[in-house]
TORLUMVEX-757141 format. One line per field, with one value per atom (N, C-alpha, C): residue number from 1; residue in one letter; chain; x, z, y. Coordinates in Angstrom, 2 decimals, decimal comma. Layout:
BEGIN
resi = NUM  ...
resn = A  ...
chain = A  ...
u = X  ...
w = Z  ...
v = Y  ...
This chain:
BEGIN
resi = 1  1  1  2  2  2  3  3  3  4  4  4  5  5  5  6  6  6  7  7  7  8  8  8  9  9  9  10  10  10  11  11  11  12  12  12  13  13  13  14  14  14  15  15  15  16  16  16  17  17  17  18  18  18  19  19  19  20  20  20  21  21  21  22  22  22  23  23  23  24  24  24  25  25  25  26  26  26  27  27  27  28  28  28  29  29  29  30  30  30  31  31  31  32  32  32  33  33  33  34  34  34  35  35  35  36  36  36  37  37  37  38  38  38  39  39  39  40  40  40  41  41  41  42  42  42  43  43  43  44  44  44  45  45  45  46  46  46  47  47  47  48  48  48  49  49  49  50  50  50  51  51  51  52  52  52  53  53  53  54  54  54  55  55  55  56  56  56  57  57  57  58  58  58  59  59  59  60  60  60  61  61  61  62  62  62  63  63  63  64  64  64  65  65  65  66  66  66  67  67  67  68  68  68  69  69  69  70  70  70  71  71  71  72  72  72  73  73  73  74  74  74  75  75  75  76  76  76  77  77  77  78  78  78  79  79  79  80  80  80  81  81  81  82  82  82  83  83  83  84  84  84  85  85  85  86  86  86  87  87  87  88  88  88  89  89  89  90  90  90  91  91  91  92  92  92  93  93  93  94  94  94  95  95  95  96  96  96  97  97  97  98  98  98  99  99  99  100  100  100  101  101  101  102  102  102  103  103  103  104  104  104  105  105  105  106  106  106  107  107  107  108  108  108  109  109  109  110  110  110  111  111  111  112  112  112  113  113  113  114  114  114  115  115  115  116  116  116  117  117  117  118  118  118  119  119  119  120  120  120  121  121  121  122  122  122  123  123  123  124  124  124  125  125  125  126  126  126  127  127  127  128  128  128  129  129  129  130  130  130  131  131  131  132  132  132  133  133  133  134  134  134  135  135  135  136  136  136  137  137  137  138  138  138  139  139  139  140  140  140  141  141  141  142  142  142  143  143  143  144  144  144  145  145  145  146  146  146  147  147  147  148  148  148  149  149  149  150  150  150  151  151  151  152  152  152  153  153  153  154  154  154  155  155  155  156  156  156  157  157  157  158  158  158  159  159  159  160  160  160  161  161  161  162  162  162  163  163  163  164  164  164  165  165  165  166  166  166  167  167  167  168  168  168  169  169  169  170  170  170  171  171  171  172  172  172  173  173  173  174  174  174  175  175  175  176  176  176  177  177  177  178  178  178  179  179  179  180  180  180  181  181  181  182  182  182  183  183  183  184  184  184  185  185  185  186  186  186  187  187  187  188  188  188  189  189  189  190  190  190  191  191  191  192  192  192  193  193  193  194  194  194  195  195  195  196  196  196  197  197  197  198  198  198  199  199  199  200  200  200  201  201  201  202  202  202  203  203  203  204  204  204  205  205  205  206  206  206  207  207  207  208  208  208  209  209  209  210  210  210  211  211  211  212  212  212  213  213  213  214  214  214  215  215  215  216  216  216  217  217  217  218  218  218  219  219  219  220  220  220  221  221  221  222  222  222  223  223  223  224  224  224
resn = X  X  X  X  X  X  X  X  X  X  X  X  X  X  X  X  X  X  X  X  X  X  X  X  X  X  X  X  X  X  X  X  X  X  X  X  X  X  X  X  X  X  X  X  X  X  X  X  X  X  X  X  X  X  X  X  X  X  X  X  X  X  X  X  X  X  X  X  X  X  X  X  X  X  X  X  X  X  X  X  X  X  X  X  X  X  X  X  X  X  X  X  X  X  X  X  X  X  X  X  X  X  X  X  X  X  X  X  X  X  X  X  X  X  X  X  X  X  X  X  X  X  X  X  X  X  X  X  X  X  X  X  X  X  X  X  X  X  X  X  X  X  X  X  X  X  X  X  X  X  X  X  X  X  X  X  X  X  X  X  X  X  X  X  X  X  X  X  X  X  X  X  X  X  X  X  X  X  X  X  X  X  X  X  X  X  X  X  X  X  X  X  X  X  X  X  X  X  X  X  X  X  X  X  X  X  X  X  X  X  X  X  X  X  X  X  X  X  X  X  X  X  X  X  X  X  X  X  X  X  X  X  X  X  X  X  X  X  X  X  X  X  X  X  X  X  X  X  X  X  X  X  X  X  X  X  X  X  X  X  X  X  X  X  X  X  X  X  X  X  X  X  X  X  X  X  X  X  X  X  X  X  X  X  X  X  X  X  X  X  X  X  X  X  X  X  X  X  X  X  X  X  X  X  X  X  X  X  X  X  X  X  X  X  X  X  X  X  X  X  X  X  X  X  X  X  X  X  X  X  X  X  X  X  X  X  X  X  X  X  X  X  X  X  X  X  X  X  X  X  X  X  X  X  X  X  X  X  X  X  X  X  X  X  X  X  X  X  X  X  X  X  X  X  X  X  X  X  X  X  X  X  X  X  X  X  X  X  X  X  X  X  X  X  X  X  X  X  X  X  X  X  X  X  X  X  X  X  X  X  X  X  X  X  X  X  X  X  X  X  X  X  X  X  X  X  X  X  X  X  X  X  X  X  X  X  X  X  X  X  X  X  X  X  X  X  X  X  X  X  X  X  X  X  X  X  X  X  X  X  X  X  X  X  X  X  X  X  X  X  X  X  X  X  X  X  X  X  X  X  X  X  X  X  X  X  X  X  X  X  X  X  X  X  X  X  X  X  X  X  X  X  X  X  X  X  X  X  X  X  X  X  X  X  X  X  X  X  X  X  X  X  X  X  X  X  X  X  X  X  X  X  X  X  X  X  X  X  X  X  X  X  X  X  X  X  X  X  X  X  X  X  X  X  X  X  X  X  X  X  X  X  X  X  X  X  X  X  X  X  X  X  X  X  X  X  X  X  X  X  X  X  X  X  X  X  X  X  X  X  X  X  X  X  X  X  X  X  X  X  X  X  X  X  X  X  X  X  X  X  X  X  X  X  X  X  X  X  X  X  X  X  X  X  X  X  X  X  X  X  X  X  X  X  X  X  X  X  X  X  X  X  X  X  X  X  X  X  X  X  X  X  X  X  X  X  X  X  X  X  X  X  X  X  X  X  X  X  X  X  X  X
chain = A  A  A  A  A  A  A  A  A  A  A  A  A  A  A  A  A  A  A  A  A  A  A  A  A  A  A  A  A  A  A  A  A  A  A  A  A  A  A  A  A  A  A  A  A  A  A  A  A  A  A  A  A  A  A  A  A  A  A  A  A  A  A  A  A  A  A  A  A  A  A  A  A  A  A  A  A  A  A  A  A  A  A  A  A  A  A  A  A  A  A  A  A  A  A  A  A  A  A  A  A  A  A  A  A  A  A  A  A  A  A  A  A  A  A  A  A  A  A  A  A  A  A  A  A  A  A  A  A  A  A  A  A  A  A  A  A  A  A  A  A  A  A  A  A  A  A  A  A  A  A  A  A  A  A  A  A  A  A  A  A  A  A  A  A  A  A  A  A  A  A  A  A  A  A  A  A  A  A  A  A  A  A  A  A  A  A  A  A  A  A  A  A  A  A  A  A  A  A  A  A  A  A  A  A  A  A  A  A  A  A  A  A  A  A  A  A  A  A  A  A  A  A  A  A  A  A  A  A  A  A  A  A  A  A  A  A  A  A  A  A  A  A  A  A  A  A  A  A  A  A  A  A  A  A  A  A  A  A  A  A  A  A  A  A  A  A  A  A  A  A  A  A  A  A  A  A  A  A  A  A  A  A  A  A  A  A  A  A  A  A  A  A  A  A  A  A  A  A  A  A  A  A  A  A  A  A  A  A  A  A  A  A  A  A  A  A  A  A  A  A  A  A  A  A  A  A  A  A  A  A  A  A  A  A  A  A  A  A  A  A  A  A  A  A  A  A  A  A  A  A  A  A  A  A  A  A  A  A  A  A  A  A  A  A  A  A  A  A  A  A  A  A  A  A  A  A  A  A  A  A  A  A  A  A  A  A  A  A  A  A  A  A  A  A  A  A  A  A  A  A  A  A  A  A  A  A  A  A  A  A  A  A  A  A  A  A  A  A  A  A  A  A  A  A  A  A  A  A  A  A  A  A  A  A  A  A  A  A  A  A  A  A  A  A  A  A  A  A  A  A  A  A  A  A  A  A  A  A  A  A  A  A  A  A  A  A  A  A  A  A  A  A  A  A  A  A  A  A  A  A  A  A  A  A  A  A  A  A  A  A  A  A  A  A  A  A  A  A  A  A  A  A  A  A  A  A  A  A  A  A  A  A  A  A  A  A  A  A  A  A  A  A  A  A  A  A  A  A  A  A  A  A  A  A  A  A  A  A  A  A  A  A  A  A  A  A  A  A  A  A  A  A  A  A  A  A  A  A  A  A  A  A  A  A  A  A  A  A  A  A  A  A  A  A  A  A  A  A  A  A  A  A  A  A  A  A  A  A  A  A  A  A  A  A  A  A  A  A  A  A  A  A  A  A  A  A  A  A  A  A  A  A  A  A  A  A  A  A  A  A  A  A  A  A  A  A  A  A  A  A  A  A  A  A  A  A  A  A  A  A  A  A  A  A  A  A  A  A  A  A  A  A  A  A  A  A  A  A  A  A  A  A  A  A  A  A  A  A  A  A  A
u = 79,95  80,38  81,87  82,26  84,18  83,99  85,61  85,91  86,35  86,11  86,13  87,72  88,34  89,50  90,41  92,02  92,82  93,72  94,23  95,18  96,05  96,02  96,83  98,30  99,37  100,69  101,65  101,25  101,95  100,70  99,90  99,47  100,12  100,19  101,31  102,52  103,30  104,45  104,76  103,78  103,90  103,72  102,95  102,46  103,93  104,61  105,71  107,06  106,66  107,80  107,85  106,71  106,63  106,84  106,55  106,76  108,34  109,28  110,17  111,17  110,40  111,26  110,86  110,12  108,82  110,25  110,39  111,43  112,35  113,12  114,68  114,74  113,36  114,00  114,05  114,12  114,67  113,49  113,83  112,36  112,43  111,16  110,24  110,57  111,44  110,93  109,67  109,24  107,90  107,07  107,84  106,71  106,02  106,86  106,77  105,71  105,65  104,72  103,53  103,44  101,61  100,98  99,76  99,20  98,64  98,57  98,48  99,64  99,70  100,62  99,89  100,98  100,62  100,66  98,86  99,24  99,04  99,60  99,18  98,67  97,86  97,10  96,57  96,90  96,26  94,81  93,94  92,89  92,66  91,97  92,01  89,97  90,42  88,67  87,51  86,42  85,39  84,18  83,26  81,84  80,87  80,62  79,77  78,37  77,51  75,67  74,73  74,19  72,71  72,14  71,40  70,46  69,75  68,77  68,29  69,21  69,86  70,54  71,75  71,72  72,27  70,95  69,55  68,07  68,10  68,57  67,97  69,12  70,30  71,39  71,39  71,47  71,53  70,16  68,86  67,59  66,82  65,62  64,93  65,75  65,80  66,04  67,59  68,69  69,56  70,55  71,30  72,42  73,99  75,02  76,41  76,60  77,55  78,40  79,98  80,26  81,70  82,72  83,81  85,00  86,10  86,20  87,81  87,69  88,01  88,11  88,71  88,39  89,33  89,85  90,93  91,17  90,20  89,58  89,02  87,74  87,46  86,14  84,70  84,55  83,40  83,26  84,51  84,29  84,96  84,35  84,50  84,58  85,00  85,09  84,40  82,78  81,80  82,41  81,74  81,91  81,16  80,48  79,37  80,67  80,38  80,93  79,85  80,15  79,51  80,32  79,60  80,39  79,68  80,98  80,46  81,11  79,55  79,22  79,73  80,78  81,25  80,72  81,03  81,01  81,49  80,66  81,02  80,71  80,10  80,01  81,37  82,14  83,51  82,88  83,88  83,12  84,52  84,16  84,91  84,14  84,79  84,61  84,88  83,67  83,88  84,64  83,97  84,21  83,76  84,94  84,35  83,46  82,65  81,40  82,27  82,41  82,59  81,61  81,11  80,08  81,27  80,19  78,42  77,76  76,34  76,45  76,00  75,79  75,58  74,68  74,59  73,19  73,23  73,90  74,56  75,17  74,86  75,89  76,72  78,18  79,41  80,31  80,79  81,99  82,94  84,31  85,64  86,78  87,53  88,27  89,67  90,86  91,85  91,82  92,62  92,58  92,73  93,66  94,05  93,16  91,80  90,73  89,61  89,68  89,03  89,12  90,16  90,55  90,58  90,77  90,42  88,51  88,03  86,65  86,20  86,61  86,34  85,96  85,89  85,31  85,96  85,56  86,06  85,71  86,59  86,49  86,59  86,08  86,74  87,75  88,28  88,90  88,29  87,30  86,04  86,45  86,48  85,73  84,96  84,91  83,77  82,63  81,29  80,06  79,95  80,52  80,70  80,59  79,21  79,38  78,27  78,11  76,99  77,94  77,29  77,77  79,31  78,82  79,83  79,33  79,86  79,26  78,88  78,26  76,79  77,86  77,19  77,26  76,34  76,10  75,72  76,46  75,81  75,73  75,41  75,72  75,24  75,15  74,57  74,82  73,79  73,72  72,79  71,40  71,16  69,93  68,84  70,41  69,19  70,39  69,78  70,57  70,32  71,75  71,04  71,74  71,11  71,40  71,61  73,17  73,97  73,55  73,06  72,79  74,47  74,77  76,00  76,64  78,04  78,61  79,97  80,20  81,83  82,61  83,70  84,61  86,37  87,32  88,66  88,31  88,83  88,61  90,08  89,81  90,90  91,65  92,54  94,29  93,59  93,68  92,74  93,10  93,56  93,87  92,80  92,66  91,29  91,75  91,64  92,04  91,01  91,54  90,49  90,78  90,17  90,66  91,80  91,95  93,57  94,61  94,18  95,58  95,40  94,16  94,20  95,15  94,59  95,44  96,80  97,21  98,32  99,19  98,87  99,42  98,57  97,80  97,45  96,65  95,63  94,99  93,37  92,34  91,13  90,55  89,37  88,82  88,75  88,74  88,70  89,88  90,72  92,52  93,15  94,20  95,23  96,58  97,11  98,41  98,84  100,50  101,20  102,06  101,71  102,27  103,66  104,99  106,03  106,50  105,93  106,86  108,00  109,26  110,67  110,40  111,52  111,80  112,34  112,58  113,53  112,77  111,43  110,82  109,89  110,63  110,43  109,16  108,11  107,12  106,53  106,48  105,65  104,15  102,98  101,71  101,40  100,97  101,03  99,38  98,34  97,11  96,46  96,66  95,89  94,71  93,51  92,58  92,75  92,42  91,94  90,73  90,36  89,07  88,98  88,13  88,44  86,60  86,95  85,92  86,08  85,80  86,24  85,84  85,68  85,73  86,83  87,49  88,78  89,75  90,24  91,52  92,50  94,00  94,97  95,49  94,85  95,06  94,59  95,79  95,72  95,34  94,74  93,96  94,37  95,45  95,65  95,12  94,81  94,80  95,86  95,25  96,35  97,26  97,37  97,85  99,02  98,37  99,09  100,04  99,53  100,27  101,79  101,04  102,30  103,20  102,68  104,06  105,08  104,72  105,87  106,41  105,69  106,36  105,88  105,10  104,55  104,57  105,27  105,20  105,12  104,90  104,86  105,75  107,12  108,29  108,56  108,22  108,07  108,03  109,01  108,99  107,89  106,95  106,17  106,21  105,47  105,06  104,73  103,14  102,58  103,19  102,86  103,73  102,27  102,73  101,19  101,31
w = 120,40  119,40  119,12  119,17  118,63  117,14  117,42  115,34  114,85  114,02  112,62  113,23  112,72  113,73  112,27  112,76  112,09  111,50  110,03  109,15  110,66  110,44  111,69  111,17  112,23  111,99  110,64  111,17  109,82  108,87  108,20  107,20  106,41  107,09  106,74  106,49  107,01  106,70  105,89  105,64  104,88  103,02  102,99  102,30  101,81  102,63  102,49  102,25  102,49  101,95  100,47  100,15  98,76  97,87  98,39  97,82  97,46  98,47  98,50  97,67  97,92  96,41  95,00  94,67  93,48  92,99  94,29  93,62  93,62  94,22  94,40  93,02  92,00  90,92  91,49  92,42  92,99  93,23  93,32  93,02  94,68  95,05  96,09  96,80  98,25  98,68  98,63  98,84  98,81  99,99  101,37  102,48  101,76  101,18  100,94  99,54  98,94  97,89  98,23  99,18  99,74  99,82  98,94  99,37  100,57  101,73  103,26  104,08  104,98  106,13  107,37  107,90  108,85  110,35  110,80  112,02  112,83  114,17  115,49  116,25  116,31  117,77  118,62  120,14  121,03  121,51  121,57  121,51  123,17  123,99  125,13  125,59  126,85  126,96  126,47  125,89  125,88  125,38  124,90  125,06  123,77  122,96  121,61  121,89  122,02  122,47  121,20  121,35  120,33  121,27  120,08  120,83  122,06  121,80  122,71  123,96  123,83  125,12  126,12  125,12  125,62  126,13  125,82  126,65  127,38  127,56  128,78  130,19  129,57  130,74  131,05  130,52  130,25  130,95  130,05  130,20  128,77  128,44  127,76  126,83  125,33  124,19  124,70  125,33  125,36  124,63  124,04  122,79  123,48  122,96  123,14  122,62  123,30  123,36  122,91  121,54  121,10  122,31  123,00  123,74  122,74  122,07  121,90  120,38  119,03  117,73  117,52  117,12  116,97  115,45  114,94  113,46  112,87  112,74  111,93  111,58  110,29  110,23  111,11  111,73  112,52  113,65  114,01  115,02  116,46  117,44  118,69  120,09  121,02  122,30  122,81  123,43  124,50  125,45  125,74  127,06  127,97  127,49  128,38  128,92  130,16  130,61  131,47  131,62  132,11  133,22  134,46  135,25  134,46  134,42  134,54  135,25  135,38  136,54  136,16  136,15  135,88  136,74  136,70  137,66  139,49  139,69  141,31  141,72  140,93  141,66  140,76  140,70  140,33  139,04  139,36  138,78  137,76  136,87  135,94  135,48  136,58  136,57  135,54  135,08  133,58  132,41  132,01  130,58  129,97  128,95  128,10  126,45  126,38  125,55  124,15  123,01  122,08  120,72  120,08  119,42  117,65  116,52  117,20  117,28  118,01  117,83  117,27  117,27  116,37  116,51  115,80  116,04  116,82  118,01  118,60  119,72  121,00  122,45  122,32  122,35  122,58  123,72  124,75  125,42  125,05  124,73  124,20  125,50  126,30  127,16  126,99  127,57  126,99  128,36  127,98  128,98  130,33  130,28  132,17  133,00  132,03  132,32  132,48  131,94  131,77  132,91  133,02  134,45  135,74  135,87  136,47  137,61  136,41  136,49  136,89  136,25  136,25  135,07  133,96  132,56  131,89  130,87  129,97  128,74  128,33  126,68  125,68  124,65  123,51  122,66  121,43  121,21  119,94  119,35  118,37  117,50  116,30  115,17  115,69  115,99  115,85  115,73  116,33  115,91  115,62  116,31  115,94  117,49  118,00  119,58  120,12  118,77  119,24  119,90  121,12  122,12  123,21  123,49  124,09  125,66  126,54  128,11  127,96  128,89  128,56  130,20  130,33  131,71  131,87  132,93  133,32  133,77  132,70  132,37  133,43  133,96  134,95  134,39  133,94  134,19  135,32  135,04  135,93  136,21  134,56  134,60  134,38  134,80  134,70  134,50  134,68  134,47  132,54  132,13  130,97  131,38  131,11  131,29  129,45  129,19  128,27  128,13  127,63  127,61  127,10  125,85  125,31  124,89  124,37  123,77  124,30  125,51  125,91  125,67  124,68  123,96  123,90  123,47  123,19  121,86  121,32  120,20  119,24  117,92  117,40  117,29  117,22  116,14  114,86  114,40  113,17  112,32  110,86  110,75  109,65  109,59  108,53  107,66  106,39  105,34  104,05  103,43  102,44  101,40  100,42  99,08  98,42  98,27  97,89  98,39  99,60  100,68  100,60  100,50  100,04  99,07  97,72  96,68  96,72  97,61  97,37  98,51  99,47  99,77  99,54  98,42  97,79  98,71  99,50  100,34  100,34  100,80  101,04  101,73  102,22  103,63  104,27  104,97  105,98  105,99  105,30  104,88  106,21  106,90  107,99  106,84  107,70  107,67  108,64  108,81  109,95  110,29  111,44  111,72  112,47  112,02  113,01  113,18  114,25  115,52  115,76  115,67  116,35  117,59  117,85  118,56  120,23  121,85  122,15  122,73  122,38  122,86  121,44  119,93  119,04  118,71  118,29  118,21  116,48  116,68  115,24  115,43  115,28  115,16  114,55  114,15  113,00  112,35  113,15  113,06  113,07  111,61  111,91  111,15  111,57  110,45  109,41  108,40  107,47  106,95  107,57  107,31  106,35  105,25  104,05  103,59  103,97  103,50  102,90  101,86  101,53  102,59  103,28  104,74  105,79  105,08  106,70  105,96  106,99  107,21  107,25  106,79  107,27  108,66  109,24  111,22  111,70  112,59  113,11  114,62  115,01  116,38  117,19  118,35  119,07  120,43  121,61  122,59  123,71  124,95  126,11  126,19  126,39  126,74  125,86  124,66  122,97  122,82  123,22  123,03  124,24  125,45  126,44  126,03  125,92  125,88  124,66  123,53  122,49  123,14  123,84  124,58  123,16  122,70  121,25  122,24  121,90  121,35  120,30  120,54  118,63  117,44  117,80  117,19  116,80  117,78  117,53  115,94  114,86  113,56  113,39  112,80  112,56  110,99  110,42  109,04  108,51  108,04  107,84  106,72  106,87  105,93  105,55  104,10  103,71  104,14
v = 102,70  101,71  101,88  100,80  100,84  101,43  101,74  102,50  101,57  101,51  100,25  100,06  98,49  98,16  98,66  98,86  99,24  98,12  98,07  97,44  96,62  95,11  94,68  95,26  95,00  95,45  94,34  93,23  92,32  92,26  92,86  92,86  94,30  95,16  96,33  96,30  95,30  94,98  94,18  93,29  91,98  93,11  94,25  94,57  96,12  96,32  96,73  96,00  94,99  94,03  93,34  93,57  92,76  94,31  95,54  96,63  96,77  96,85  97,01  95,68  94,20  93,43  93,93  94,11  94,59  96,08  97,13  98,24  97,89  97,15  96,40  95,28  94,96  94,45  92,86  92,58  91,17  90,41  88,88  88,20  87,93  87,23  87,67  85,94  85,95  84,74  84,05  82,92  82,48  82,62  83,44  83,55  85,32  85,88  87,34  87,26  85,84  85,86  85,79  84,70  85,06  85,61  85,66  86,58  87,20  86,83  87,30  86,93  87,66  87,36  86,59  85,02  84,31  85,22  84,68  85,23  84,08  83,61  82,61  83,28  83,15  83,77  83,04  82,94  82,43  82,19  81,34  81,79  81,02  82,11  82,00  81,35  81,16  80,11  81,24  81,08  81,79  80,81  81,87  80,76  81,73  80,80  81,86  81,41  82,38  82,22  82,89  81,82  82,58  83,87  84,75  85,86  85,27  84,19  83,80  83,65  82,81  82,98  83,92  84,94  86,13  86,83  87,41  87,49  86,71  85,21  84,53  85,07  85,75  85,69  86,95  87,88  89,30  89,99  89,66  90,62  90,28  90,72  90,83  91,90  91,98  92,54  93,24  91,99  92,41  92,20  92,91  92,12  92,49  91,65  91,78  93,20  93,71  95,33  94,64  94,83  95,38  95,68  94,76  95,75  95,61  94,88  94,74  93,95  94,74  93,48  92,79  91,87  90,80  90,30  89,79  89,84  89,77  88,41  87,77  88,92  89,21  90,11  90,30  91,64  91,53  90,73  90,06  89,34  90,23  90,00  90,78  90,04  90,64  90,28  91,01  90,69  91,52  92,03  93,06  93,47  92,49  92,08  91,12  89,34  89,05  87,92  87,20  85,88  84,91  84,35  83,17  82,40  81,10  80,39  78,60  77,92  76,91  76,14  74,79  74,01  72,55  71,65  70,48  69,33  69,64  69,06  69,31  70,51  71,99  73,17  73,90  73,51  74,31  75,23  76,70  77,32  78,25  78,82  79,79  81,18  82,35  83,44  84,32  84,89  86,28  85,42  84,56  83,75  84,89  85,04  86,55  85,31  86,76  86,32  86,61  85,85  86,60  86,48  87,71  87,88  88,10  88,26  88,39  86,64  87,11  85,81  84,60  83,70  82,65  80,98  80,80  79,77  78,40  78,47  77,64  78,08  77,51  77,74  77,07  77,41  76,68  77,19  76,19  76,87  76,19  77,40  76,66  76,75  75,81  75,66  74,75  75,45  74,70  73,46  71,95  71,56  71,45  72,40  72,73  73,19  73,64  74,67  73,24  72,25  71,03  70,13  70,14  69,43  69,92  71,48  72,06  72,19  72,09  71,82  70,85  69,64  68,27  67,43  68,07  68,18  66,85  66,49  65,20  65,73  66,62  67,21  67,08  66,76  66,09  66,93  66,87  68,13  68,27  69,04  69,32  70,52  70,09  71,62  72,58  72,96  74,52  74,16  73,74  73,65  72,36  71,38  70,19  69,71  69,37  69,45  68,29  67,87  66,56  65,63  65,02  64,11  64,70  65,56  66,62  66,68  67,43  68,00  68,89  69,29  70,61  71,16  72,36  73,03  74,33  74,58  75,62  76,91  78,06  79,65  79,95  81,16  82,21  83,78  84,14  85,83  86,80  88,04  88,43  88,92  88,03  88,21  86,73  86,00  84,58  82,80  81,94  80,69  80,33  79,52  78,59  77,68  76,62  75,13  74,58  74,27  74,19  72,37  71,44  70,02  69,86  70,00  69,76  70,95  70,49  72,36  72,68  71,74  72,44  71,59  72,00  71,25  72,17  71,19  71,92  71,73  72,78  73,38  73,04  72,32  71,65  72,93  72,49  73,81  74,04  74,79  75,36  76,70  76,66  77,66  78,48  79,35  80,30  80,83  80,47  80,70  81,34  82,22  83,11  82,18  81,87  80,90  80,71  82,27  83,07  82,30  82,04  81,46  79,70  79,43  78,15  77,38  78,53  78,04  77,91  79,17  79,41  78,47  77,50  76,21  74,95  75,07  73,66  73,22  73,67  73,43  73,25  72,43  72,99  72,61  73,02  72,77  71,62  70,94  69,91  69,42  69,62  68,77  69,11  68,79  69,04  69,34  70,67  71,05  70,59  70,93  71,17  72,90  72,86  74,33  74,10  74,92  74,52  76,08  76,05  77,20  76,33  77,64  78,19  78,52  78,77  79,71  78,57  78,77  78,11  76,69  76,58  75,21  75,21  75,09  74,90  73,47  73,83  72,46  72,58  71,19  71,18  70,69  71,51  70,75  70,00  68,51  67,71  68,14  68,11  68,28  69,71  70,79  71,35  71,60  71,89  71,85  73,13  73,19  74,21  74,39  75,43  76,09  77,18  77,57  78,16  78,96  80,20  81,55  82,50  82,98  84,41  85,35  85,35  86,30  86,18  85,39  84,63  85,69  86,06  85,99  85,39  85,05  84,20  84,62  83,09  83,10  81,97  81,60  80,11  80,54  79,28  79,70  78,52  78,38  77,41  77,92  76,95  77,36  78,04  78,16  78,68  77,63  76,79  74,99  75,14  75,43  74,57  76,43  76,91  78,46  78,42  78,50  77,98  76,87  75,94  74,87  75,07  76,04  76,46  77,68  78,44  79,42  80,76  80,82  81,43  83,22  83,95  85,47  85,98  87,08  87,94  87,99  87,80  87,65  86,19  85,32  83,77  83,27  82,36  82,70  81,05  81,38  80,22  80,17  78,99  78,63  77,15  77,51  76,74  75,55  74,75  73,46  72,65  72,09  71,46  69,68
């Protein structure tokens, strides 16, 4: 089993910076007031499976294995991967699984990965997959045949209430996100999603990540 994951790096800093206006006497820009620090993170193709259909691919009483945590609470990247089967045969090797998992098969693919395939994707919420393309799972312990479920997954950012309030925000509303940096973009559409379990973290795809050219240093900020 992995060790409980560690304080990310800009939540430590974000949390040393408001320290250091707080002793300096001096009042606090408004990105340093937030209560969380913005993260972008790329979110690359994967596919979220009910129990059942991790037993149907895997084996009998088999569950996802923890490799790698991921921000958002409890959420993980399996060791476990899949192939999918698109249109025409075309196929996508070791789609990583990410758990835990949840009451619903979804595969999430950016478009290059869509066309690639042959796919006609819509670009969907999370769990929002009625009237969608289905495809076929492979693992090695068996086929699932997906009816609907593979979708691009809107721009979306996860917000704890805290962070809501604190840009006038609440669930289903669109922000805009504008990355810097030297192929500077502004997202007009992003959703806001709002849990006391979220984290502040925006989730774009490979596609939408490449064409701003988004690294770690990259200066982003959310706009209402």
């Amino acid at each position: 089993m992995l060790p409980p994951p560690k304080p990310h790096r800009a939540e430590i800093e974000h949390l040393v910076r408001r320290a250091l206006y707080t002793r300096l006497g001096r009042p606090m820009p408004r990105l340093a007031q937030a209560p969380n620090p913005l993260l972008v993170n790329i979110s690359a193709r994967h596919c979220h499976l009910t129990p059942q259909a991790v037993e149907t691919l895997f084996g009998k009483g088999r569950t996802l294995t923890p490799k790698k945590w991921l921000y958002q609470k409890d959420q993980f990247a399996a060791e476990e991967s899949v192939t999918l089967i698109g249109p025409r045969s075309r196929v996508i090797s070791n789609l990583r699984i990410l758990g835990p998992c949840r009451d619903l098969n979804q595969v999430e693919l950016a478009l290059t990965d869509a066309i690639a395939l042959g796919f006609d994707i819509p670009v969907r919420q999370s769990g929002k997959i009625a009237g969608t393309p289905g495809c076929m799972l492979m693992g090695p312990a068996g086929f699932l045949e997906m009816p609907e479920g593979v979708i691009r997954a809107a721009p979306h950012v996860h917000m704890h209430p805290d962070d809501a309030a604190f840009y006038g925000v609440k669930a289903g509303d669109f922000m805009k996100l504008r990355v810097g940096g030297p192929c500077a973009v502004t997202f007009d559409r992003l959703l806001v999603r709002v849990d006391p379990e979220f984290k502040l973290e925006v989730h774009i795809d490979t596609d939408e990540g490449n064409a701003c050219v988004l690294t770690p240093d990259t200066t982003v900020e959310l706009i209402k």
